[in-house]
C-alpha positions in Angstrom: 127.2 122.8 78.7 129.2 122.4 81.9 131.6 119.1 80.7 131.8 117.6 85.0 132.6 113.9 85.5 130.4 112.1 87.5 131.9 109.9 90.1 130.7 105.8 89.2 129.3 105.7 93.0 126.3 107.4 91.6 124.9 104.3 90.3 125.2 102.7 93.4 123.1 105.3 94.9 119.8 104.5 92.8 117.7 101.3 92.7 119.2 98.6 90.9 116.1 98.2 88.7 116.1 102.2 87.7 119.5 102.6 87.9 119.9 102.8 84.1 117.1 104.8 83.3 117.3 107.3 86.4 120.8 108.5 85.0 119.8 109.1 81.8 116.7 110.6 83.1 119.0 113.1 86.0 122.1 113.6 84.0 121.5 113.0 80.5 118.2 114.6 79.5 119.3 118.1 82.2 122.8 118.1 80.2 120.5 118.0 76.7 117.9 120.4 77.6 119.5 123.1 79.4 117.7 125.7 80.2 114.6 124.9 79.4 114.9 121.0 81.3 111.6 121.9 83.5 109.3 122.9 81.0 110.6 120.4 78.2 110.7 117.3 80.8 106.6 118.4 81.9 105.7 118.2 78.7 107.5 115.0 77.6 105.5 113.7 80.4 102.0 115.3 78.9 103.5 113.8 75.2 103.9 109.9 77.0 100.0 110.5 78.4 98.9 111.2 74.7 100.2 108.3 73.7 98.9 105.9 76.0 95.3 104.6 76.4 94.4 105.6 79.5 90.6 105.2 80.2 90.4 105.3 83.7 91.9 106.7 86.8 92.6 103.0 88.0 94.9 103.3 84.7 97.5 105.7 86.1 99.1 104.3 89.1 99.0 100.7 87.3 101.3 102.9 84.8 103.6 104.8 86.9 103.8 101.2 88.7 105.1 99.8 85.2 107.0 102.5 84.6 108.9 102.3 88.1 107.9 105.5 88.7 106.8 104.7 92.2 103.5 103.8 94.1 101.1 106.7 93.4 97.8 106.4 95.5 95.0 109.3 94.9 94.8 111.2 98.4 91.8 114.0 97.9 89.4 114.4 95.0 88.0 117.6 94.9 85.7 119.4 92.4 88.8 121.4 91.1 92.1 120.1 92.7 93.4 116.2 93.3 96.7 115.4 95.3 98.3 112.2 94.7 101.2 111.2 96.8 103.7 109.3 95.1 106.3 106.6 97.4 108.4 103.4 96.8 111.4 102.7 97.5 113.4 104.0 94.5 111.8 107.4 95.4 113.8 107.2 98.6 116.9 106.0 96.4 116.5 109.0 94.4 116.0 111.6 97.3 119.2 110.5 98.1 121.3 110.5 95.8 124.0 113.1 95.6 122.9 114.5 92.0 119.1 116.6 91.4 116.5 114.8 90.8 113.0 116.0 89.8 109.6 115.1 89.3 108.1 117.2 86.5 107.8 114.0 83.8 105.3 112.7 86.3 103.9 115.5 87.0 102.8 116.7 83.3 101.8 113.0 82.7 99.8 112.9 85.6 98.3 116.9 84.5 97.6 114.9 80.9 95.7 112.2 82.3 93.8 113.8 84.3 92.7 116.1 81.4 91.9 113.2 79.5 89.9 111.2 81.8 88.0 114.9 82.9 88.1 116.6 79.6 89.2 119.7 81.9 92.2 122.1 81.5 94.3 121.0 84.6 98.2 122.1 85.8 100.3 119.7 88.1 102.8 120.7 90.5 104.6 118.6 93.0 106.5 118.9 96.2 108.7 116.6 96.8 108.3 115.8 101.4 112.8 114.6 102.0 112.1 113.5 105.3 108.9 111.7 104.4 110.4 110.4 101.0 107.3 111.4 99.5 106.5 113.3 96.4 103.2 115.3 96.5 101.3 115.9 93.4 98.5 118.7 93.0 96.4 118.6 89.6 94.4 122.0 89.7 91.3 121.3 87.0 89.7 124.2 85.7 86.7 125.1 84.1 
């Protein structure tokens, strides 16, 4: 692993109330990983939806709310797709700060509770909108 100092303005770039978990999160768990960060940090998200009693779609966004994961509001509900967009103000904080962020946690918890609530086999992917500050989530369900 690539041993580079991180300069302390970092943490100013991030909300004050994610600060602490968004560099663990971006620097720690990537640094861990490796390699593998994508897939392992999509299905630690999946693992964290397990976990949780989620009985109703109503139940996600009051999570990712609690979590400080952002404001996630259902945009299209489809027979075999759904697109959330996820905004708040500590996604802009993220988008720009100077280190890579990513969104594949909420992504494979939002895949996870989807498949839970529809007892389908679903995928997530997300795209993340920099100039809206937006991150775009599609859950593919499948038969």
């Amino acid at each position: 692993m690539e041993n580079k100092r991180i300069s302390l303005s970092v943490l100013e770039e991030f909300s004050p109330s994610t600060a602490g978990q968004d560099i663990l999160r971006y620097v720690n768990l990537p640094d861990f990983l490796g390699s593998e960060k994508e897939t392992l940090l999509y299905y630690l998200g999946k693992n964290l939806a397990r976990q949780l009693d989620i009985t109703s779609l109503d139940d996600i966004p009051y999570i990712f709310n609690k979590l400080q994961w952002g404001q996630l509001d259902l945009i299209k509900d489809k027979r075999n797709q759904m697109i959330f967009h996820l905004m708040a103000d500590t996604i802009v904080h993220k988008l720009q700060a100077s280190i890579p962020v990513d969104f594949r946690m909420e992504s494979g918890f939002l895949a996870e509770a989807i498949q839970l609530l529809t007892e389908r086999v679903t995928e997530c992917t997300e795209i993340t909108n920099e100039r809206l500050y937006r991150v775009e989530f599609k859950v593919l369900l499948f038969d």
